[in-house]
C-alpha positions as CSV (number, residue, x, y, z in Angstrom):
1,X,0.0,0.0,0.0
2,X,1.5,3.1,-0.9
3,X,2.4,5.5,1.8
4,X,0.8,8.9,2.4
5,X,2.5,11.9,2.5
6,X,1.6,14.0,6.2
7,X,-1.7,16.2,5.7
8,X,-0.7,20.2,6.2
9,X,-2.3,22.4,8.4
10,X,-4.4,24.6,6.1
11,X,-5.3,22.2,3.6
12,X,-8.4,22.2,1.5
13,X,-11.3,19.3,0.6
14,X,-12.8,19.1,-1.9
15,X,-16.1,17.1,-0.5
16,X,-17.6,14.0,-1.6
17,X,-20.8,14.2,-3.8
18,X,-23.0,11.5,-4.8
19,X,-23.5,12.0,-8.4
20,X,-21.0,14.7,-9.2
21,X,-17.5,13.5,-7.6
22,X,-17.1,10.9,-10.6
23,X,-14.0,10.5,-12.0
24,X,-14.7,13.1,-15.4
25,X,-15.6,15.6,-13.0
26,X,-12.7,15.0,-10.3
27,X,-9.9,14.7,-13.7
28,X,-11.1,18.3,-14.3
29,X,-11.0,19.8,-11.2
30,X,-7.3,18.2,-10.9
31,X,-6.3,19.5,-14.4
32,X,-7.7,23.1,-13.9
33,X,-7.4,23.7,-9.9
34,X,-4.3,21.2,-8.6
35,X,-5.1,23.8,-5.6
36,X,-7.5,21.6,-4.1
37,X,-5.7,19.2,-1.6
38,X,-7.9,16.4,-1.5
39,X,-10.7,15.2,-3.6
40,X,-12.8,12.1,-2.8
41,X,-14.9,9.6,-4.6
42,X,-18.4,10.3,-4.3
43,X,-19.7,7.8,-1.5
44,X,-19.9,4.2,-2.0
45,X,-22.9,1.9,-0.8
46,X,-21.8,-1.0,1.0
47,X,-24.1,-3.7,0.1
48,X,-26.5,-6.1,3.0
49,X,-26.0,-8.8,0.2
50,X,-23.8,-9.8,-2.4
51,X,-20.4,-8.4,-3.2
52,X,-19.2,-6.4,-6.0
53,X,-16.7,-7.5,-8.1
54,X,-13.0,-5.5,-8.0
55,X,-13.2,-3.9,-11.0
56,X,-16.5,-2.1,-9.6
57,X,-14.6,-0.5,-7.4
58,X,-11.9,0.4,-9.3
59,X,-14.5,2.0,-11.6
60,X,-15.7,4.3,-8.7
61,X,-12.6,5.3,-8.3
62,X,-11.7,6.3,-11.8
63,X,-9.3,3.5,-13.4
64,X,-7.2,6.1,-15.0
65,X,-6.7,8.0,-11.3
66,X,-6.3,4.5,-9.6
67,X,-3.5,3.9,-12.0
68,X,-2.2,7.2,-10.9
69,X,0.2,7.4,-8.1
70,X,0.0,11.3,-7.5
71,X,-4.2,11.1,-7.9
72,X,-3.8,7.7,-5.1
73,X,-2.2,10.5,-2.9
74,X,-4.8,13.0,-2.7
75,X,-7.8,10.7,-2.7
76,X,-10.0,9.4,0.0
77,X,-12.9,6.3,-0.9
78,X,-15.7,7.3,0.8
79,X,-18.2,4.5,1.7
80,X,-21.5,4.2,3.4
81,X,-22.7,1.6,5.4
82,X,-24.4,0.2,8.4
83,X,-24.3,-2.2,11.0
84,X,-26.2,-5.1,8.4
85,X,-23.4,-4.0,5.6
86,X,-21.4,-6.6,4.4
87,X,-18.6,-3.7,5.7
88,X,-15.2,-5.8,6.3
89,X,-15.7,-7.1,2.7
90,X,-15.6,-4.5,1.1
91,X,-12.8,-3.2,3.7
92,X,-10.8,-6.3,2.8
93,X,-11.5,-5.3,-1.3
94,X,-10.2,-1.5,-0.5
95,X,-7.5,-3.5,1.0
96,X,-7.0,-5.7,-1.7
97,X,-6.6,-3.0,-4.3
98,X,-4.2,-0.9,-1.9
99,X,-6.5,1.8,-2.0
100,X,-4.1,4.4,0.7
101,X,-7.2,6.0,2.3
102,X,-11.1,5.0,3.0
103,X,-13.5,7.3,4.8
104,X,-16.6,6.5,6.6
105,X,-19.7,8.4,5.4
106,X,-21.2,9.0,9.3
107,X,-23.1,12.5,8.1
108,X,-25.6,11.6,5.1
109,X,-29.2,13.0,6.0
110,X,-31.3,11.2,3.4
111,X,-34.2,9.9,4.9
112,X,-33.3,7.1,2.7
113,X,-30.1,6.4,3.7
114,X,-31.1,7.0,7.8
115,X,-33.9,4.3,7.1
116,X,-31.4,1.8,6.5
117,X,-29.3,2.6,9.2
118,X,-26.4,4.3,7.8
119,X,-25.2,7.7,7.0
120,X,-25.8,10.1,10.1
121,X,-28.3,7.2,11.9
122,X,-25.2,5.9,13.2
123,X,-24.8,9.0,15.1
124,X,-28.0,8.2,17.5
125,X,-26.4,4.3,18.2
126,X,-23.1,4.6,19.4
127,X,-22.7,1.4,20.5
128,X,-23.1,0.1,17.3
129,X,-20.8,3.2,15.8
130,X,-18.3,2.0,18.4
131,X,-18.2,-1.8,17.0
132,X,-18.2,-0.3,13.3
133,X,-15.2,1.5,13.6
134,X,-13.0,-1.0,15.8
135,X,-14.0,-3.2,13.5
136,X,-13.2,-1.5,10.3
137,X,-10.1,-0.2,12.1
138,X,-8.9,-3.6,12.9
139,X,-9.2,-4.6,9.3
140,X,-7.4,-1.7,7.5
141,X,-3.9,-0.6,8.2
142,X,-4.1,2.7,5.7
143,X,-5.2,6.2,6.9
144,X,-8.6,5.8,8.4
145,X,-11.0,9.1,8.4
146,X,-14.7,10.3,8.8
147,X,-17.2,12.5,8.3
148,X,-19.5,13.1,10.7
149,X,-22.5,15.6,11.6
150,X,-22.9,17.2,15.0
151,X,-25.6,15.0,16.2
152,X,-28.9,13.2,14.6
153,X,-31.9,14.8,16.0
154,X,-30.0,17.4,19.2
155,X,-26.6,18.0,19.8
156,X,-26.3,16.4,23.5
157,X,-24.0,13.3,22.6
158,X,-21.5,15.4,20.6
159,X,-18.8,15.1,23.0
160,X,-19.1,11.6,23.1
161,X,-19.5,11.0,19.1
162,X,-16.1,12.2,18.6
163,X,-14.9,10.8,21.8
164,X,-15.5,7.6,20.1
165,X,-14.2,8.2,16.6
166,X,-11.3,9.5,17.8
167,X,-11.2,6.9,20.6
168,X,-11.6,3.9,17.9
169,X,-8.7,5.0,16.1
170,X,-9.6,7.2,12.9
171,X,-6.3,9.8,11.8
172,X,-9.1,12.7,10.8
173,X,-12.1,13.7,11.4
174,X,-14.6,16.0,9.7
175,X,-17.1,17.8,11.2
176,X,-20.1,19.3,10.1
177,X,-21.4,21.8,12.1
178,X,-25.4,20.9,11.7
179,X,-27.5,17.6,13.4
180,X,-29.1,15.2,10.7
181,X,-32.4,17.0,11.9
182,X,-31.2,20.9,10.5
183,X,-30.3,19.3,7.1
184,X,-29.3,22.4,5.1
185,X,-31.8,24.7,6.5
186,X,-30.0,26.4,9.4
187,X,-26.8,28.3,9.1
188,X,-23.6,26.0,10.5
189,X,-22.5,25.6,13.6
190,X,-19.1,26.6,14.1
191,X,-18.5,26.3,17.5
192,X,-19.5,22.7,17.3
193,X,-16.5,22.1,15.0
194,X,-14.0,24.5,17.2
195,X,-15.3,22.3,20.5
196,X,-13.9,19.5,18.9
197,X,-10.4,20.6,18.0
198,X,-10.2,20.8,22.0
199,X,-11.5,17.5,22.4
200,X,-9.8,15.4,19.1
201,X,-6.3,13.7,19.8
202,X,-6.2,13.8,15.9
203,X,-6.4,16.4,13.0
204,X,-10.3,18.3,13.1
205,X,-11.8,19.2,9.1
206,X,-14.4,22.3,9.3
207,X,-17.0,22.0,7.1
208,X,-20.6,23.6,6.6
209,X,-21.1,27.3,5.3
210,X,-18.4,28.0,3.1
211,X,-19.3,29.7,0.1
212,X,-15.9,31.5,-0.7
213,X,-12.3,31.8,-0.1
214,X,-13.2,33.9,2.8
215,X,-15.3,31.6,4.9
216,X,-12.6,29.3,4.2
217,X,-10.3,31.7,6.0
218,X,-12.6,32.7,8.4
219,X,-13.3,28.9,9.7
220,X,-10.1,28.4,10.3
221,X,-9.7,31.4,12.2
222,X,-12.2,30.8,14.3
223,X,-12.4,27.2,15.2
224,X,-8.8,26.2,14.9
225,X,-9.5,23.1,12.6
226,X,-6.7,21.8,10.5
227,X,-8.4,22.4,7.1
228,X,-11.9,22.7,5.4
229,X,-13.9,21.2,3.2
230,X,-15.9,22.7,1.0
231,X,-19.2,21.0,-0.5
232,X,-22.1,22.6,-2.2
233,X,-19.5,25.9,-2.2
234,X,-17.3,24.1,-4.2
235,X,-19.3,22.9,-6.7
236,X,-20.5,26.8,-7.1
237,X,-17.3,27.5,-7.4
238,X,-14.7,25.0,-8.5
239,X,-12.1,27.9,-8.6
240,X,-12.3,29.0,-5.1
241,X,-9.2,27.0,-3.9
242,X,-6.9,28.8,-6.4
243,X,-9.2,31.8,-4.9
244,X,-8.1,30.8,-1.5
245,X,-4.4,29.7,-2.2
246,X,-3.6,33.2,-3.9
247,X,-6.1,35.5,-1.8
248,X,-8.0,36.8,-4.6
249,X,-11.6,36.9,-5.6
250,X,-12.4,36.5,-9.4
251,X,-14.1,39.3,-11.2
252,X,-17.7,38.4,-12.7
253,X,-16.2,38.5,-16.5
254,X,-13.4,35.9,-14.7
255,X,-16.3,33.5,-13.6
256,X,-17.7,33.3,-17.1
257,X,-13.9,32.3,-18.2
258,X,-13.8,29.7,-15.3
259,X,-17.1,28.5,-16.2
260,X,-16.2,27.9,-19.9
261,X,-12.8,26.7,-19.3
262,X,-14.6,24.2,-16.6
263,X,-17.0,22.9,-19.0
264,X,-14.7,22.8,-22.2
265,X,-12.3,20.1,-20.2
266,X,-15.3,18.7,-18.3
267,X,-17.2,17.5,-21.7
268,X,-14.0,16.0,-23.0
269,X,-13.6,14.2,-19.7
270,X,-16.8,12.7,-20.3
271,X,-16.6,12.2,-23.6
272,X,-13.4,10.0,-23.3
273,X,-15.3,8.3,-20.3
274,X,-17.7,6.6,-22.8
275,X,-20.7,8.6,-22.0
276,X,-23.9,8.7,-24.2
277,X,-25.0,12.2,-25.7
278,X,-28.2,11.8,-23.3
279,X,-26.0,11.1,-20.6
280,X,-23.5,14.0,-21.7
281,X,-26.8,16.2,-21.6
282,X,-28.1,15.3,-18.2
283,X,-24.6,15.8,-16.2
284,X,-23.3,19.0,-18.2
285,X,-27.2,20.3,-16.9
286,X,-26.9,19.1,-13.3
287,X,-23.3,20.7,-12.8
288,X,-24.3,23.8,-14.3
289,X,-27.3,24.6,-11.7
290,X,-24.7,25.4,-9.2
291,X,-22.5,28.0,-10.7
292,X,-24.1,31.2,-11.9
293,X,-25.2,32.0,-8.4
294,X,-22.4,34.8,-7.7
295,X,-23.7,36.4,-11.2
296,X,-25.9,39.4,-12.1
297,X,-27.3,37.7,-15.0
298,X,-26.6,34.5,-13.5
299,X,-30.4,33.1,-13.1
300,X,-30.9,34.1,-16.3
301,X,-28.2,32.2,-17.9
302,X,-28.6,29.2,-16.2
303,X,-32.3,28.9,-17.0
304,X,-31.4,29.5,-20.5
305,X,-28.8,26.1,-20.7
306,X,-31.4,24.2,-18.5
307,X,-34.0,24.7,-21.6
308,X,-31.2,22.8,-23.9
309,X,-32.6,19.6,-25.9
310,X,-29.2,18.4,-27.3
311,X,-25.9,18.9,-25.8
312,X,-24.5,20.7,-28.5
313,X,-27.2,23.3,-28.2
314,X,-26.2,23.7,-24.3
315,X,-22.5,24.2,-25.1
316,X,-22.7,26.3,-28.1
317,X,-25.1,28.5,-25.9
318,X,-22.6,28.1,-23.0
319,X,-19.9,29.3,-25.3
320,X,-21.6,32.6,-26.2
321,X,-22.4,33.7,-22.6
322,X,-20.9,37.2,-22.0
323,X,-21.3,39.5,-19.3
324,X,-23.8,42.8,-20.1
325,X,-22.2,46.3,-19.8
């Protein structure tokens, strides 16, 4: 298993995503903003039956940035799973294909996901948590983090949630500062992530309420965590960690650029990855509903690409967008 280089102290995440994280869309974040730290594979589902075959896993990951030593480096597998997973096989296959890094998904809020026991429901049986993470622990020797949410439905077990993910043996720990319960629809809670930098033995990851390189900042300032991640910000904003490396905020006719460059590299990406033109339509479309927010004309742009039939007409519209004087 290849060895990881030492995480930095103001290093930046680029979060997991189901559905967007792919490997098209994490090959063009790495060739257009190397800035970003980390990336990670969009979370995996352990399955309560079966197994999946080695190659399925490899796919997740990307086979090109599996065969890549650099991309092995600044990846972490993310899975989800629960206490009926078959969890230690799939350990064993992440294992098996020296995969350096595998993080537990411990902060999903889908009502879906929570109904089967995983994700954030963990967060409300820690006993169970407890036997999931010795367990996993004692089965993989590589670097071992999570992501967790402040609590499920109150906060008052938060001391002891990352008493025992810390205690049990993770090397990070991300913390988002909201319970399953506030979903998205309360502003994060900070002071949840800066309470436990004082109580984690290991490296603490803000995330929740960053939108730009600022927050980013700001976070860091205030709570004392090692790093950030960044998740529905950085999809608005792919850029920001070159934003936040170089202290400098983009100028509206910049964002257009960004957005074009983003997309050129992002079709070919997909392209090359076999995708259908359907296919090619419905992912250039769900990417592009998060990054026109920041613009003056931004709504109407992005209505405008959402109304394309074909994919050519989205990017040849997408190619013409200017900013009005």
């Amino acid at each position: 298993m290849q060895r990881l280089k030492a995480i930095d102290r103001g290093s930046i995440f680029f979060a997991p995503m189901e559905g967007i994280t792919e490997e098209s869309y994490r090959k063009t974040i790495e060739e257009l903003y190397p800035e970003w730290d980390y990336l990670a594979t969009d979370f995996l589902r352990v399955p309560a039956a079966g197994r999946y075959p080695l190659k399925f896993l490899v796919k997740h990951f990307g086979e090109d940035l599996y065969r890549n030593s650099e991309m092995l480096q600044k990846t972490f597998f993310q899975i989800l799973t629960s206490h009926k997973s078959f969890t230690l096989d799939v350990v064993s296959q992440v294992k098996e294909l020296n995969l350096p890094w595998l993080d537990i998904n411990l902060g999903c809020p889908s009502k879906t996901v929570c109904k089967n026991g995983g994700g954030s429901f963990l967060l409300q049986d820690l006993p169970r948590l407890r036997e999931l993470l010795a367990s996993i622990r004692k089965n993989f020797d590589g670097r071992l983090s999570a992501k967790v949410r402040i609590g499920y439905h109150h906060t008052n077990d938060f001391d002891e949630i990352i008493k025992i993910v810390t205690g049990e043996g993770v090397d990070l720990i991300t913390v988002h500062g909201r319970t399953r319960d506030d979903m998205y629809s309360v502003p994060a809670r900070w002071e949840y992530i800066a309470r436990a930098v004082e109580l984690s033995p290991v490296p603490v990851i803000g995330n929740g309420d960053i939108w730009d390189y600022q927050d980013a900042s700001q976070m860091m300032e205030q709570t004392g965590c090692f790093g950030v991640m960044v998740a529905r910000g950085a999809l608005k904003a792919p850029w920001m960690a070159r934003e936040f490396k170089q202290n400098l905020s983009f100028s509206h006719e910049q964002i257009i650029n960004e957005i074009k460059s983003f997309f050129q590299s992002y079709r070919q990406n997909l392209i090359s990855s076999g995708i259908t033109e359907r296919g090619l339509l419905k992912q250039s479309k769900s990417v592009s509903r998060f990054m026109f927010e920041k613009l003056p004309e931004g709504e109407k742009m992005r209505r405008e690409l959402l109304l394309s039939q074909t994919s050519t007409e989205f990017f040849e519209k997408l190619f013409r967008l200017e900013m009005s004087h």
